[in-house]
C-alpha positions as CSV (number, residue, x, y, z in Angstrom):
1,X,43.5,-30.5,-11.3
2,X,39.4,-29.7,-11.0
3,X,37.6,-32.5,-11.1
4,X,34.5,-31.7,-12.4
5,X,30.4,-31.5,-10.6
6,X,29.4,-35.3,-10.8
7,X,26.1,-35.7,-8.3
8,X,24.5,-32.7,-10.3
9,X,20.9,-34.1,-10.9
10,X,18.5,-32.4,-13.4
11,X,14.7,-32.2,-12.8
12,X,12.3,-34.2,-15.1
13,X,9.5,-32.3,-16.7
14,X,5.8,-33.6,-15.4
15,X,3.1,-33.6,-17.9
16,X,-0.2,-32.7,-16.6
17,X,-2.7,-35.2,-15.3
18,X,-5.9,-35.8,-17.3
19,X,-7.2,-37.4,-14.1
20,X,-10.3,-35.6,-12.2
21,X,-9.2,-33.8,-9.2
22,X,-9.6,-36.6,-6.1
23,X,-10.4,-33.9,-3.5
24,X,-13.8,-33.5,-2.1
25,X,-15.6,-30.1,-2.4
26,X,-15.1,-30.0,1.2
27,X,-10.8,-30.4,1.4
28,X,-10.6,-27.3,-1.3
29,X,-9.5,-24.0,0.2
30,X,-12.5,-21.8,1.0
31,X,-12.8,-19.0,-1.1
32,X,-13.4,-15.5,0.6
33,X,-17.1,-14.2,-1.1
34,X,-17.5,-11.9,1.2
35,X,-14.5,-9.9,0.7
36,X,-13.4,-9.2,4.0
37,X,-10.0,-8.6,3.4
38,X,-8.2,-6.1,5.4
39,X,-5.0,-3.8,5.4
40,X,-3.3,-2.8,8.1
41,X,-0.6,0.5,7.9
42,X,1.8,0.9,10.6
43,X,2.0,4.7,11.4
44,X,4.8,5.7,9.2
45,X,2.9,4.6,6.4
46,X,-0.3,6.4,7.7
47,X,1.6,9.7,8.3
48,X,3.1,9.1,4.7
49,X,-0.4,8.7,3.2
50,X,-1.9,11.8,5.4
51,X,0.8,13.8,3.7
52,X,0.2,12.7,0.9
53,X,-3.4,14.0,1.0
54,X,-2.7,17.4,2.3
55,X,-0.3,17.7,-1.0
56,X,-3.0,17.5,-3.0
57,X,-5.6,19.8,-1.4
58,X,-6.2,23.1,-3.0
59,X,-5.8,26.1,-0.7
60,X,-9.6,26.8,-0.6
61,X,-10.0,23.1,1.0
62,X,-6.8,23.8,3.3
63,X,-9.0,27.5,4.2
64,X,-12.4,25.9,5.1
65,X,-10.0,23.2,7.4
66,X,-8.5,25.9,9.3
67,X,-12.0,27.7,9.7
68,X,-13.3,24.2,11.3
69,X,-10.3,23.8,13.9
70,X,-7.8,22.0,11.8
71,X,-4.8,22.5,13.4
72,X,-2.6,21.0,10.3
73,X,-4.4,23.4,8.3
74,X,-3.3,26.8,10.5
75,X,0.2,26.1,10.7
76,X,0.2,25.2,6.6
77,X,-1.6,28.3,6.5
78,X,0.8,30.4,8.6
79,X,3.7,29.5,7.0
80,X,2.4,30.2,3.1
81,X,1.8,33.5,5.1
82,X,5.5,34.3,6.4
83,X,7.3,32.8,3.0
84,X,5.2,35.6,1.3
85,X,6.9,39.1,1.1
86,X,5.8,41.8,3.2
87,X,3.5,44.7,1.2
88,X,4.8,48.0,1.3
């Protein structure tokens, strides 16, 4: 036979204290105002967002990168160039 679940005990709702907060202005958590918060991406998610970027450049940015030495923006570059059909 199942017995049932006896030592099941149920929390009790709190009301909210009227009381004044007792901490001093000094215990409270200090607040950043300076906003000095900082993220750091490990280098999959930095090759992810680079990516990203380069989907979203128009070929006239990708042209101008290539004519300053970006090597990203060659290879892009030459391979738009041999996917296109050759003119006769």
């Amino acid at each position: 036979m199942i017995n049932p679940v006896s030592n099941v005990t149920h929390a009790q709702p709190v009301a909210p204290s009227t009381k004044q907060s007792t901490q001093k202005p000094a215990q409270q958590a200090p607040k950043s105002a300076s906003g000095s918060d900082s993220v750091k991406l490990s280098s999959t998610a930095q090759a992810l967002a680079a990516a990203l970027q380069e989907s979203r450049e128009t070929s006239t940015q990708t042209s101008q990168e290539a004519r300053k030495g970006d090597l990203q923006a060659r290879r892009l570059l030459a391979k738009e160039a041999a996917s296109k059909p050759a003119a006769k």
